[in-house]
RODO-2510 file (C-alpha; in nm, 4 decimals, decimal comma):
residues 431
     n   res          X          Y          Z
     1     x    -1,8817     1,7320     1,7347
     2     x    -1,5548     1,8894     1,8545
     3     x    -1,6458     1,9270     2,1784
     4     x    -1,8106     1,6172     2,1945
     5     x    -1,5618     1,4828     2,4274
     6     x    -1,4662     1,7948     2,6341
     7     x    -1,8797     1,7986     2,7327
     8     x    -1,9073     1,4594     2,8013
     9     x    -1,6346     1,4660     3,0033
    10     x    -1,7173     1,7857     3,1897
    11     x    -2,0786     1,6223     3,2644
    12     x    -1,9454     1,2707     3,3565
    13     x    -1,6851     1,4862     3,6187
    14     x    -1,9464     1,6598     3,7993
    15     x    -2,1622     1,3989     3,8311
    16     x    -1,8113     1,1622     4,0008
    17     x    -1,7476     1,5330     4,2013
    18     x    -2,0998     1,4498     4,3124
    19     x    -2,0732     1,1235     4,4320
    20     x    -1,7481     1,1722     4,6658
    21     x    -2,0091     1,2556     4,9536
    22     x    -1,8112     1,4141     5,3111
    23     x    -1,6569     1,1468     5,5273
    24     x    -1,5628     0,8462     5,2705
    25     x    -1,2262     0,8291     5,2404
    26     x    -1,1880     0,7321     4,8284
    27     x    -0,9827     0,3554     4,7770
    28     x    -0,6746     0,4165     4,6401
    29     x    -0,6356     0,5072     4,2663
    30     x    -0,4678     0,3128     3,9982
    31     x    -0,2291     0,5512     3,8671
    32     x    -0,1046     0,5287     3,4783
    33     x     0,1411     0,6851     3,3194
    34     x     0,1208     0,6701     2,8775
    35     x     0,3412     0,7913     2,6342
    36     x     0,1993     0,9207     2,2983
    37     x     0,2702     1,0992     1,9514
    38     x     0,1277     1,2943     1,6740
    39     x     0,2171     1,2968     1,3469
    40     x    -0,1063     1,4561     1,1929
    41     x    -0,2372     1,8334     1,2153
    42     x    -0,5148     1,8985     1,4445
    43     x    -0,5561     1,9771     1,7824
    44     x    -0,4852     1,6251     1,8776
    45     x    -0,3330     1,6983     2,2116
    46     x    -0,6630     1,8512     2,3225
    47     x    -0,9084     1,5820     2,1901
    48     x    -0,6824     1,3000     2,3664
    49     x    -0,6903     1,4704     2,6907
    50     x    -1,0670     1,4952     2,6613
    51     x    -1,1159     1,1695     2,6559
    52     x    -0,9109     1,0982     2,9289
    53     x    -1,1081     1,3266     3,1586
    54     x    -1,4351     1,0937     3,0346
    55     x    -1,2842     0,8080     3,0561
    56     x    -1,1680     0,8889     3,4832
    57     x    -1,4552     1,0620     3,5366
    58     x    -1,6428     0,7364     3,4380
    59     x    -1,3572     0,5370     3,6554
    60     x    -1,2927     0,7040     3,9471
    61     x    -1,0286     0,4088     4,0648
    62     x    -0,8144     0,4817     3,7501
    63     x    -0,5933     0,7785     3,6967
    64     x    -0,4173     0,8009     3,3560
    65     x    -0,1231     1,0835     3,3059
    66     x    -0,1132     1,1040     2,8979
    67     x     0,2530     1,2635     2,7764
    68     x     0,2552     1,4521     2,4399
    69     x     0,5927     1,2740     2,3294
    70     x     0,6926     1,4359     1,9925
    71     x     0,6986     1,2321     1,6606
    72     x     0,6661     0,7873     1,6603
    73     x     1,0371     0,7467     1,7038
    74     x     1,0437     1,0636     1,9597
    75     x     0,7986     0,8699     2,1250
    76     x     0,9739     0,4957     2,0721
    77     x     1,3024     0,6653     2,2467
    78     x     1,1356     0,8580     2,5368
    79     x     0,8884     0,5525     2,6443
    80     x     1,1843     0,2933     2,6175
    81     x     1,4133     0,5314     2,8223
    82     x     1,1378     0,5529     3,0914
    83     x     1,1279     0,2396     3,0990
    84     x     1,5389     0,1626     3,1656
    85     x     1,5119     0,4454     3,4227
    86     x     1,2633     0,2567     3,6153
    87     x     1,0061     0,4957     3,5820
    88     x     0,6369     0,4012     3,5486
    89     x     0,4723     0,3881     3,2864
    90     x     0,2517     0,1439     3,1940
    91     x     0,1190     0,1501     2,8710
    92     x     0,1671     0,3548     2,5495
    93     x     0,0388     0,4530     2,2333
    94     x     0,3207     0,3930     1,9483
    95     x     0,4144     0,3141     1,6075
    96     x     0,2419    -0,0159     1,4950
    97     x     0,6053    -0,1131     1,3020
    98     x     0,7650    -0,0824     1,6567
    99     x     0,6447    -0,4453     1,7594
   100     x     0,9430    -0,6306     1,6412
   101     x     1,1207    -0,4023     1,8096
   102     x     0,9396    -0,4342     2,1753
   103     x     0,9501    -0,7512     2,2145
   104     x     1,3006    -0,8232     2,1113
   105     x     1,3365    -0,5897     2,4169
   106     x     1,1153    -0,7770     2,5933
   107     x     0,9505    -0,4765     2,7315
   108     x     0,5563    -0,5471     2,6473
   109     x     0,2656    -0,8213     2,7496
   110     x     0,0585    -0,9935     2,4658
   111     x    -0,2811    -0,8843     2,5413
   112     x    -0,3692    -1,2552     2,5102
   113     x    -0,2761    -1,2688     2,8623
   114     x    -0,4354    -1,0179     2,9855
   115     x    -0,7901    -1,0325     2,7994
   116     x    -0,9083    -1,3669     2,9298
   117     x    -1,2336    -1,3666     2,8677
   118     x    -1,5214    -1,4446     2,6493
   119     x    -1,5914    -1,0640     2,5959
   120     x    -1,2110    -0,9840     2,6324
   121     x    -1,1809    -1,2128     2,3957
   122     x    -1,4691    -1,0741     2,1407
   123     x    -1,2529    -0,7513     2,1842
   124     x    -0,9489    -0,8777     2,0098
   125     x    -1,1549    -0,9884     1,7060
   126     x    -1,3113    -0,7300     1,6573
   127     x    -1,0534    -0,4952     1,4686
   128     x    -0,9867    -0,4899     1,0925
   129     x    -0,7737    -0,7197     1,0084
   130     x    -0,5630    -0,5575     0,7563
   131     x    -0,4655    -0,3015     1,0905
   132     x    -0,3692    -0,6477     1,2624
   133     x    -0,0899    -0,7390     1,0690
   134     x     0,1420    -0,5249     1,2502
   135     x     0,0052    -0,6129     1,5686
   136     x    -0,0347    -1,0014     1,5599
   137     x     0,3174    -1,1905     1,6033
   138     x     0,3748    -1,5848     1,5871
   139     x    -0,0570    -1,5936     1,7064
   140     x    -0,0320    -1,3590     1,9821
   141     x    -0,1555    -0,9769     1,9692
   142     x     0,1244    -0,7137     2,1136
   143     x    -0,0915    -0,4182     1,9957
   144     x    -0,4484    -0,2587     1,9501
   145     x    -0,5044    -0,0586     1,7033
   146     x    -0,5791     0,3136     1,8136
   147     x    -0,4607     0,6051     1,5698
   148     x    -0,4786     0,4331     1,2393
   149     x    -0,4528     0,5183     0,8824
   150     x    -0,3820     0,4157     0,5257
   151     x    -0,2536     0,6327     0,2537
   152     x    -0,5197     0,8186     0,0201
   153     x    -0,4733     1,0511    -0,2680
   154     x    -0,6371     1,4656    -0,2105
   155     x    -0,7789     1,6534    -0,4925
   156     x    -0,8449     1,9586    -0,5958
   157     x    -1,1926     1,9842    -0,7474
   158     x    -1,1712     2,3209    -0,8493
   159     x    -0,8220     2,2805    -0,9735
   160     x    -0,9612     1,9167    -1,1919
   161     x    -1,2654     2,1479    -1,3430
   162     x    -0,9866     2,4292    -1,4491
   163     x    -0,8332     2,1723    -1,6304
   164     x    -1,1034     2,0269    -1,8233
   165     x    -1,1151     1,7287    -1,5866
   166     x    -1,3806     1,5538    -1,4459
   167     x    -1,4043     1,6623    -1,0489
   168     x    -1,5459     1,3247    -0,9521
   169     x    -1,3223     1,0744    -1,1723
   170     x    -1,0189     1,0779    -0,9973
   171     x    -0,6805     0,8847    -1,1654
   172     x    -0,7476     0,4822    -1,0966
   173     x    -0,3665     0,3820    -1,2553
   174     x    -0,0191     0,5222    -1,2419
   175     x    -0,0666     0,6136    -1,6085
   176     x    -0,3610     0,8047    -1,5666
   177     x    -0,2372     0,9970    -1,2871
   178     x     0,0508     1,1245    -1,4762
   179     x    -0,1439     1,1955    -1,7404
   180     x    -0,3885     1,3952    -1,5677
   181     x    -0,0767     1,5506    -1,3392
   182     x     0,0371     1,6768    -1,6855
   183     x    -0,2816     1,8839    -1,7610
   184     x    -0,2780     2,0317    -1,3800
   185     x     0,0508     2,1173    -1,3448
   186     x     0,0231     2,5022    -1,4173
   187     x     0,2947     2,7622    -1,5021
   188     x     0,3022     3,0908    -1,5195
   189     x     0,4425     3,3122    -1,8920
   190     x     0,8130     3,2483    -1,8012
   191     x     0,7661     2,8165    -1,7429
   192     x     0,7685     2,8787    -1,3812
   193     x     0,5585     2,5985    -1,1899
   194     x     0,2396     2,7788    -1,0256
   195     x     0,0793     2,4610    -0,9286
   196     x     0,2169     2,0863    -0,9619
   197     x     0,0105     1,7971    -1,0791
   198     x     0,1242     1,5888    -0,7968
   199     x     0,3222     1,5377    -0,4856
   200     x     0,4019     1,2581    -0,2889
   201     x     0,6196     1,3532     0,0542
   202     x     0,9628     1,2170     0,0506
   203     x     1,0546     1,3307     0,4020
   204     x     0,9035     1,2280     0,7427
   205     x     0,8165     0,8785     0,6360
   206     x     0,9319     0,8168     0,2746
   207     x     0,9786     0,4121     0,3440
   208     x     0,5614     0,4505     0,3881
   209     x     0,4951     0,5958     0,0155
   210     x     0,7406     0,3613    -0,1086
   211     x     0,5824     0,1063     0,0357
   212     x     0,2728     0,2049    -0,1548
   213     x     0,4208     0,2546    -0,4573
   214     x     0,5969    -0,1090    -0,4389
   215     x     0,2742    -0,3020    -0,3255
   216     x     0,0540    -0,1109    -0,6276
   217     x     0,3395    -0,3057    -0,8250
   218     x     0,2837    -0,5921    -0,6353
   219     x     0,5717    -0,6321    -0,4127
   220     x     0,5507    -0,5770    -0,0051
   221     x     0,8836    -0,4938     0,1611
   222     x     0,9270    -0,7505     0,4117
   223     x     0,8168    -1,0827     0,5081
   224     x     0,5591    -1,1253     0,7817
   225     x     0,8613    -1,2675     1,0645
   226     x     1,0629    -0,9183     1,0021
   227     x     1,3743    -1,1107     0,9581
   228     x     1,3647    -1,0569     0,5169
   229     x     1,3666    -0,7736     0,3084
   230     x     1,2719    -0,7415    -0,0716
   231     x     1,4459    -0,3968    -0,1359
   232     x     1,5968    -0,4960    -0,4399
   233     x     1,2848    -0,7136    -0,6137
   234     x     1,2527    -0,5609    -0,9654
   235     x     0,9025    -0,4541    -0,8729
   236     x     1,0825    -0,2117    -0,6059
   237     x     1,2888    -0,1160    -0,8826
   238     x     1,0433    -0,0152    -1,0801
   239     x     0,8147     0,1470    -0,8296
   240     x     1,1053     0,3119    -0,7099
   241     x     1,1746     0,4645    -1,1413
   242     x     0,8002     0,5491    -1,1000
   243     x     0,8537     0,7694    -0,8114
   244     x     1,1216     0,9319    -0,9132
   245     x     1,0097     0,9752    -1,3247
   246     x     0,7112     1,1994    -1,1790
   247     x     0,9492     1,4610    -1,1331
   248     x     1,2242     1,4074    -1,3768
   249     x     1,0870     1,2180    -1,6872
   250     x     0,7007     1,3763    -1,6711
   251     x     0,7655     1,7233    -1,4837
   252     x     0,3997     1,6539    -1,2858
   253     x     0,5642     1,6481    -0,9202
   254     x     0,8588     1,8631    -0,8031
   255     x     1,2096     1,7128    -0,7965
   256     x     1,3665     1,6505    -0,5189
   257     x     1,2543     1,6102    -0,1905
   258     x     0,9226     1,7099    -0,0612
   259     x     0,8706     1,7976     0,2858
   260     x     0,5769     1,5456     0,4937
   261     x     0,5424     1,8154     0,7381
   262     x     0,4187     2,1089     0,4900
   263     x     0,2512     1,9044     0,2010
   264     x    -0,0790     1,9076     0,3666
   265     x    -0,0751     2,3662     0,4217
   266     x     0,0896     2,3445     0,0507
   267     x    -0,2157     2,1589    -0,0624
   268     x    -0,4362     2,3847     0,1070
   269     x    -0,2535     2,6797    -0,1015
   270     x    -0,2766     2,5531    -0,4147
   271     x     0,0334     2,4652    -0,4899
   272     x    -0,0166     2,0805    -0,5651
   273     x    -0,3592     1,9617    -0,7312
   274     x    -0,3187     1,5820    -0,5694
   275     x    -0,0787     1,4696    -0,2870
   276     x    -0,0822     1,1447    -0,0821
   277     x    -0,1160     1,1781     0,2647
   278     x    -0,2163     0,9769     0,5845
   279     x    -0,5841     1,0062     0,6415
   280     x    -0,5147     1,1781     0,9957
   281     x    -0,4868     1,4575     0,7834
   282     x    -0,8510     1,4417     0,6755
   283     x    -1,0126     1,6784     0,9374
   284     x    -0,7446     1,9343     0,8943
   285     x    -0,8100     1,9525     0,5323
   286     x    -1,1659     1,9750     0,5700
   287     x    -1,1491     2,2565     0,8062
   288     x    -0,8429     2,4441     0,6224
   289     x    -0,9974     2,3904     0,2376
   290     x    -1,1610     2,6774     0,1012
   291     x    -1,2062     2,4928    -0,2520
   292     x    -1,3467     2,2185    -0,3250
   293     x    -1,1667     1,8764    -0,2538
   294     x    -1,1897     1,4885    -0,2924
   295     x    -1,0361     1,1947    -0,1558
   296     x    -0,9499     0,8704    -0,3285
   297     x    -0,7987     0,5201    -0,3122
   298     x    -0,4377     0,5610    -0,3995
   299     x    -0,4066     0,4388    -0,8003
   300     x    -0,2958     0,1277    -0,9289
   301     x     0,0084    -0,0148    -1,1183
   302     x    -0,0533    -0,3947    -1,1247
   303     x    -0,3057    -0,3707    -0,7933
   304     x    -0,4182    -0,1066    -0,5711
   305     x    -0,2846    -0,1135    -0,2438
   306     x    -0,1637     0,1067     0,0373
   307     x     0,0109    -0,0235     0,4078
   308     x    -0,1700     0,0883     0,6761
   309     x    -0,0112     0,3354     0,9351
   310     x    -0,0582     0,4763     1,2678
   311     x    -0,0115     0,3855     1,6233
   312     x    -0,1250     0,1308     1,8375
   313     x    -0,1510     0,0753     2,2393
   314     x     0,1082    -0,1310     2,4157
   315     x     0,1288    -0,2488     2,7749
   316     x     0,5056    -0,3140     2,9367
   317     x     0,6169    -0,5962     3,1287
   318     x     0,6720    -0,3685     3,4491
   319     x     0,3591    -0,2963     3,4552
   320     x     0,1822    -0,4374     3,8269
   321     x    -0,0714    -0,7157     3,7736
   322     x    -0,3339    -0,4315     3,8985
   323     x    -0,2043    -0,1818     3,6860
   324     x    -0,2311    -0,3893     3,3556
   325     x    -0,5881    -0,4837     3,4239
   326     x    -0,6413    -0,1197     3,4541
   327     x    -0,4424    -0,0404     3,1615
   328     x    -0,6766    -0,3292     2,9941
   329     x    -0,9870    -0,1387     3,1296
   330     x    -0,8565     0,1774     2,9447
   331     x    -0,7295     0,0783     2,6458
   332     x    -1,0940    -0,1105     2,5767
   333     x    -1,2547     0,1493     2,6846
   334     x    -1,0824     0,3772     2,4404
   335     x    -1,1406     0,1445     2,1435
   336     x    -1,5005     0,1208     2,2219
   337     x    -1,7193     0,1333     1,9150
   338     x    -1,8610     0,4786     2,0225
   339     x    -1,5175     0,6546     2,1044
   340     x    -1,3774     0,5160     1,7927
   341     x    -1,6331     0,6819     1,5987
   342     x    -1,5970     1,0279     1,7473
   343     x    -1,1970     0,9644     1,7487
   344     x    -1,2457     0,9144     1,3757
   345     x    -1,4816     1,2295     1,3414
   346     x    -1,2975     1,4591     1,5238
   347     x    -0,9277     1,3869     1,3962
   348     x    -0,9805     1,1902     1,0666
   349     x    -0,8146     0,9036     1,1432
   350     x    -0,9995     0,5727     0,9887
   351     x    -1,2297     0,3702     1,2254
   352     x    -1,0329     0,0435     1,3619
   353     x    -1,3313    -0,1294     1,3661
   354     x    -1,6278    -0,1917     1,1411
   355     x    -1,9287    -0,2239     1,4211
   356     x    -1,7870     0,1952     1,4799
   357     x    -1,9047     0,2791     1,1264
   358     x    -2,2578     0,1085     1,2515
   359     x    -2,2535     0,3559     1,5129
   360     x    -2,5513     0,6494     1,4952
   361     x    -2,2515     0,9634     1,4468
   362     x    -2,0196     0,7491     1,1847
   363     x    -2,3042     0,6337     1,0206
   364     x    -2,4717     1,0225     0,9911
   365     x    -2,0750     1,1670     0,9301
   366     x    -2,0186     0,9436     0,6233
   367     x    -2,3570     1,0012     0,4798
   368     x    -2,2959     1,3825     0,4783
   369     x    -1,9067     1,3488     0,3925
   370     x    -1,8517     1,0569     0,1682
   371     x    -1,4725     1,1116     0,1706
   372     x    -1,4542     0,9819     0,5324
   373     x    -1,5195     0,6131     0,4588
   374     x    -1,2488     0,5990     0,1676
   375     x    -0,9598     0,4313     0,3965
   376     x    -1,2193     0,2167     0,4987
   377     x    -1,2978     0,1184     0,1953
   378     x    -0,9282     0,1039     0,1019
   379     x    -0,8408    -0,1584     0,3911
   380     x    -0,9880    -0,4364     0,0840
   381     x    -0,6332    -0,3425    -0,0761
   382     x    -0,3810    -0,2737     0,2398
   383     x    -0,0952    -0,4354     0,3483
   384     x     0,1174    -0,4468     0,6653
   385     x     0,3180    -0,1032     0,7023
   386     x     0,7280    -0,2056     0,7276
   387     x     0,8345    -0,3439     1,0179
   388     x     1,1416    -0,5757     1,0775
   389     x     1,3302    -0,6694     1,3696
   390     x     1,5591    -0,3121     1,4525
   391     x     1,3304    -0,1745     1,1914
   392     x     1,4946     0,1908     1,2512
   393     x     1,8461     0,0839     1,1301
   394     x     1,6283    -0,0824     0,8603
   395     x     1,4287     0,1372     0,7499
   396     x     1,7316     0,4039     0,7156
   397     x     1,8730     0,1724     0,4882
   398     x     1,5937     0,1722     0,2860
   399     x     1,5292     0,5750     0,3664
   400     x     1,8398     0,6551     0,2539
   401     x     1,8022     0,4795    -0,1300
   402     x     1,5064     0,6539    -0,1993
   403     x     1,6142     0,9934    -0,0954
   404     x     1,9655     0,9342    -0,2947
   405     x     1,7108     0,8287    -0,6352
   406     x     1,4976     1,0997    -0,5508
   407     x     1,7723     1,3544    -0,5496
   408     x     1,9191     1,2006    -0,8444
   409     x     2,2405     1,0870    -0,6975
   410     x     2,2081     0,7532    -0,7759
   411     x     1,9999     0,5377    -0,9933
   412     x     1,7073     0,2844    -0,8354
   413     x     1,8643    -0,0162    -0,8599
   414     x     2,2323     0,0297    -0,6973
   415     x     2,0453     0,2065    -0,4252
   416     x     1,7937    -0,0219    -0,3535
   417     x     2,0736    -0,2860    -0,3604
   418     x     2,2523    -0,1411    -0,1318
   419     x     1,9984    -0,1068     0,1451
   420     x     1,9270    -0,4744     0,0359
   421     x     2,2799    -0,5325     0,1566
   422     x     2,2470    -0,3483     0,4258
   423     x     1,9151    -0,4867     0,5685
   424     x     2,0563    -0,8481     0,5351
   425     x     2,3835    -0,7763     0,7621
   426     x     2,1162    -0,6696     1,0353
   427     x     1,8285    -0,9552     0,9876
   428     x     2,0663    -1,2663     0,9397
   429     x     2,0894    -1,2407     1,3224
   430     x     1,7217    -1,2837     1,3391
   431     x     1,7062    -1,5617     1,1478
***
């Protein structure tokens, strides 16, 4: 399945190579230009450009130029700069929370004027709609949903049967994860920690856990305009003495920080029996476990829940008339039921739509690896991921609180007050 794409792109080129006979001179091509990121493991890079070969070889008239653009906000900065400069680029994939911030720049096209048709049309409805929240503003849709995840929970099989735990009953509550953390957090003769119960990444994208943590107590972060925070509900406040007790009240999860970008290899070593992390990280796993593993819904306080993630396709303003029905043309074609079964399959990364997991390959994958349909499943219980108007300055605001509690520098709720007071000198504006 790997080289699903690279073959069927290699086939469909040969057969175009084929058809450009002597002595036709070949209309002109559409040429796009589109920024992207990664944030997961995985040979993403290669698997993108794969389809992109398909997808030309199967429309000669359209050229697309894909650039590997570092992390979302690498991404946000380099596309928006390209943009001021006057270069072209047309359409990009990038972070779903970005919306606010595109079209207060008034940089990107609601796709409700550019699919005008009945199928067109069909297209747009046919998503999940908890991975439409971040792309729907005021009735019209600014992004589709491409590289998409929620937030699940890893285990360690081997490491729950060690500890006298049942592999396949993972922890459904907060309480019963610490409790369980307690029996697999593992030390060695002298108290030193061999293997933590827990961890839940505090770098990268902290303001996404907390965001989990706060809905499973029933709170979401923002309001659905992006002009309101709720940093400072007591349900924050108490997520936020959750988070932070793991470490320093039940000794299951390292204090501190912990590092987004090395959970997922420290996982793989042992060192943590559970972590949350994106499910773009579910391939990697697979191929890097040699143990055996499970994935579940994140647990509940009051309610399960976990915001959805990931990146979504744009198309900007300065994009030609011809160019954005080409960009159109490529950006369905990408989301296609088919491709977003074998982009699921091959990265990990949950399905956008549910007529993909009807497909022949998503239906056969999930029937032989039952973990792949949990952030499916999990969509019953997601929210929007945070996104405001200037959600960077925002979000730092908010960042910055939870690494200060995590790092015991300051207690939840003076932190989470003070972003509160930040966040509101920034959205009144917006108001």
């Amino acid at each position: 399945m790997k080289s699903a794409f690279r073959k069927a792109a290699l086939g469909a080129l040969v057969l175009a190579m084929a058809l450009c006979l002597p002595g036709m001179a070949p209309a002109k091509d559409i040429e796009l230009t589109m920024y992207y990121p990664v944030a997961v493991g995985g040979p993403i890079t290669g698997i993108v450009d794969g389809m992109i070969a398909q997808f030309q070889a199967e429309n000669p008239g359209i050229k697309v130029k894909a650039v590997y653009a570092g992390n979302y906000d690498d991404t946000r900065v380099k596309a928006l700069a390209a943009l001021k400069a006057g270069e072209p680029v047309q359409l990009s994939v990038l972070f779903s929370i970005d919306v606010f911030d595109l079209m207060d720049e008034d940089v990107v096209v609601p796709f409700d004027e550019l699919a005008t048709s009945d199928a067109d049309r069909a297209w747009l409805g046919s998503f999940y709609p908890a991975l439409m929240q971040n792309s729907v503003v005021d009735g019209k849709t600014y992004g589709i949903p491409f590289q998409r995840s929620t937030i699940v929970m890893y285990y360690n099989k081997d490491a729950f049967r060690e500890a006298g735990l049942d592999p396949e009953t993972p922890p459904a509550t907060w309480d019963e994860m610490v409790e369980m953390g307690k029996k697999l957090t593992k030390r060695d003769a002298s108290g030193k920690v061999e293997r933590w119960g827990v961890s839940i990444p505090s770098t990268g994208y902290p303001y996404w856990m907390f965001g989990a943590l706060a809905m499973q107590n029933g709170q979401e972060l923002m309001n659905a305009k992006g002009d309101t925070t709720m940093f400072d509900a007591p349900a924050c406040v108490e997520a936020l003495q959750f988070w932070r007790d793991l470490g320093a009240k039940h000794q299951v999860m390292a204090e501190g920080t912990i590092d987004w970008g090395t959970l997922r290899q420290k996982f793989l070593e042992g060192a943590t029996a559970m972590m949350w992390h994106t499910t773009g990280n579910l391939t990697p796993v697979r191929s890097g476990a040699n143990f055996d593993f499970g994935v579940a819904m994140l647990p509940a306080a009051k309610r399960r829940g976990s915001p959805t993630g990931g990146g979504n396709f744009y198309v900007f303003k300065q994009a030609s008339p011809e160019e954005r029905q080409a960009a159109l043309t490529f950006i369905k074609w990408m989301t296609a039921p088919e491709r977003t079964a074998a982009w699921s399959i091959e990265t990990g990364y949950v399905a956008t739509r549910p007529d993909a997991y009807e497909s022949e390959a998503l239906r056969k994958y999930v029937a032989e690896f039952p973990p792949a349909a949990v952030a499916r499943d999990q969509f019953e219980f997601a929210t929007a991921e945070f996104s405001t108007h200037e959600t960077a300055r925002v979000k730092k605001f908010l960042d910055d609180a939870l690494q200060a509690v995590l790092t015991g520098q300051k207690e939840p709720a003076q932190a989470l007050a003070e972003a509160q007071k930040g966040a509101e000198r920034v959205l009144k504006a917006y108001r």
